[in-house]
KETORMI-42759 format. One line per field, with one value per residue (C-alpha): residue in one letter; y, x, z. Coordinates in nm, 2 decimals. Each point is the difference from the previous one (the first is absolute). Layout:
// KETORMI-42759
residuo <- c(A	...)
py <- c(Y	...)
px <- c(X	...)
pz <- c(Z	...)
***
This chain:
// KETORMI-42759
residuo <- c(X	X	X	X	X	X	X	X	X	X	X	X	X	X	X	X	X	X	X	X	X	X	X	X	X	X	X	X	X	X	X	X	X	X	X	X	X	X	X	X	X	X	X	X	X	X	X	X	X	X	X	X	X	X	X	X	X	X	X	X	X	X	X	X	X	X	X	X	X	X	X	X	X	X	X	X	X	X	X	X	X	X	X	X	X	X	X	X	X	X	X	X)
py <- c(0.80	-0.33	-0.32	-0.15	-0.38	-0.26	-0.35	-0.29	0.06	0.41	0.10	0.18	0.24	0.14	0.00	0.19	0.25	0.00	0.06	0.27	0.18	0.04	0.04	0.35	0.10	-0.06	-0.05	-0.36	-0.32	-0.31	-0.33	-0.32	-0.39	-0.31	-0.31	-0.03	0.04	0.34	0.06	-0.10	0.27	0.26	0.02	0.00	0.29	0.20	-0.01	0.05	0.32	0.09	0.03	0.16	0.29	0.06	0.09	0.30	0.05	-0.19	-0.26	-0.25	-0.19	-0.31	-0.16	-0.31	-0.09	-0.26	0.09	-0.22	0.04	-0.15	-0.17	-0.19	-0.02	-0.15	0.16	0.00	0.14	0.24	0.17	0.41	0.17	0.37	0.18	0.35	0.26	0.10	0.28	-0.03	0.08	0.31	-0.11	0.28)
px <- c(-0.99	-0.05	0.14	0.24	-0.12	0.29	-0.06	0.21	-0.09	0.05	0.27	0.26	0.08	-0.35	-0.03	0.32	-0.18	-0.27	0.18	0.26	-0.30	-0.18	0.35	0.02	-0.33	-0.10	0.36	-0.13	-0.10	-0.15	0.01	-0.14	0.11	-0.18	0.26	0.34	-0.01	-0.20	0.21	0.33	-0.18	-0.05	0.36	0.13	-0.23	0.12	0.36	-0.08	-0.27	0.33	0.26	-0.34	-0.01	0.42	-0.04	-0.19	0.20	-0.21	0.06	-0.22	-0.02	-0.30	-0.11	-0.18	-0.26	-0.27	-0.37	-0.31	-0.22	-0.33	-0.06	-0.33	-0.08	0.32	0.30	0.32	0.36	0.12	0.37	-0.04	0.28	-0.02	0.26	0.08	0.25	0.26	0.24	0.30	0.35	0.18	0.35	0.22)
pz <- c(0.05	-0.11	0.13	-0.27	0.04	-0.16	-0.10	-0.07	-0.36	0.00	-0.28	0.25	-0.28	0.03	0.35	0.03	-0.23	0.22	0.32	-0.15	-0.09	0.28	0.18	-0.24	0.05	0.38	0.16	0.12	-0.12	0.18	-0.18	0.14	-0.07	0.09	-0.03	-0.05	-0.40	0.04	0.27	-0.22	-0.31	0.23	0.12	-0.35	-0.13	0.34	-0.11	-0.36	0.06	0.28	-0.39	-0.18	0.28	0.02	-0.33	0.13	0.33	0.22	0.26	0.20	0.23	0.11	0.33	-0.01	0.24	0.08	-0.08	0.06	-0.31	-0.08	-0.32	-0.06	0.39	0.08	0.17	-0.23	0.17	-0.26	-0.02	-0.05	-0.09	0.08	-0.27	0.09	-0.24	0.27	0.00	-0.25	0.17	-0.09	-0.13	-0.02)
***
C-alpha cells in the first residue's frame, strides 16, 4: 500500500478518491501533509472520502501523527494520518 502524499496544491476531490479507494480495497489508508495548506487539503479529502464510503456502509476514522522524513538530505517534520474503516453500529 502506497502512501497517499497531499500538497498544498492537491484537488481534495481527487484525493478523497484516492483515499476511499484504497479504504475499499485494503481496509487502511495513510496519507502524509507537509505544511499547514497540505495539512488543511488532507483534512478536507478525509471528511469527504468519510461521505464517499457511507454511501457504501462504511465508517472511518484517522490519527494524526508526527513523522521525520527526508527530502533532499534535509529533515522535514511531516503530519501522517493513519485512516482506518471501523465497525458500523448496529441500530436496532
Amino acid at each position: 500500500m502506497d502512501m497517499i502524499k497531499v500538497s498544498a496544491n492537491s484537488r481534495t476531490a481527487a484525493v478523497a478518491g484516492a483515499i476511499a479507494g484504497v479504504i475499499r480495497e485494503h481496509k487502511r489508508a495513510e496519507v502524509q501533509a507537509i505544511g499547514a495548506g497540505a495539512v488543511n487539503q488532507a483534512v478536507k479529502a478525509m471528511a469527504l472520502a468519510s461521505s464517499y464510503l457511507k454511501n457504501d456502509g462504511i465508517e472511518i476514522s484517522f490519527s494524526p501523527e508526527f513523522v521525520d522524513i527526508e527530502i533532499e538530505e534535509k529533515v522535514r517534520t511531516a503530519i501522517k494520518f493513519v485512516v482506518e474503516s471501523r465497525a458500523v453500529p448496529v441500530v436496532e
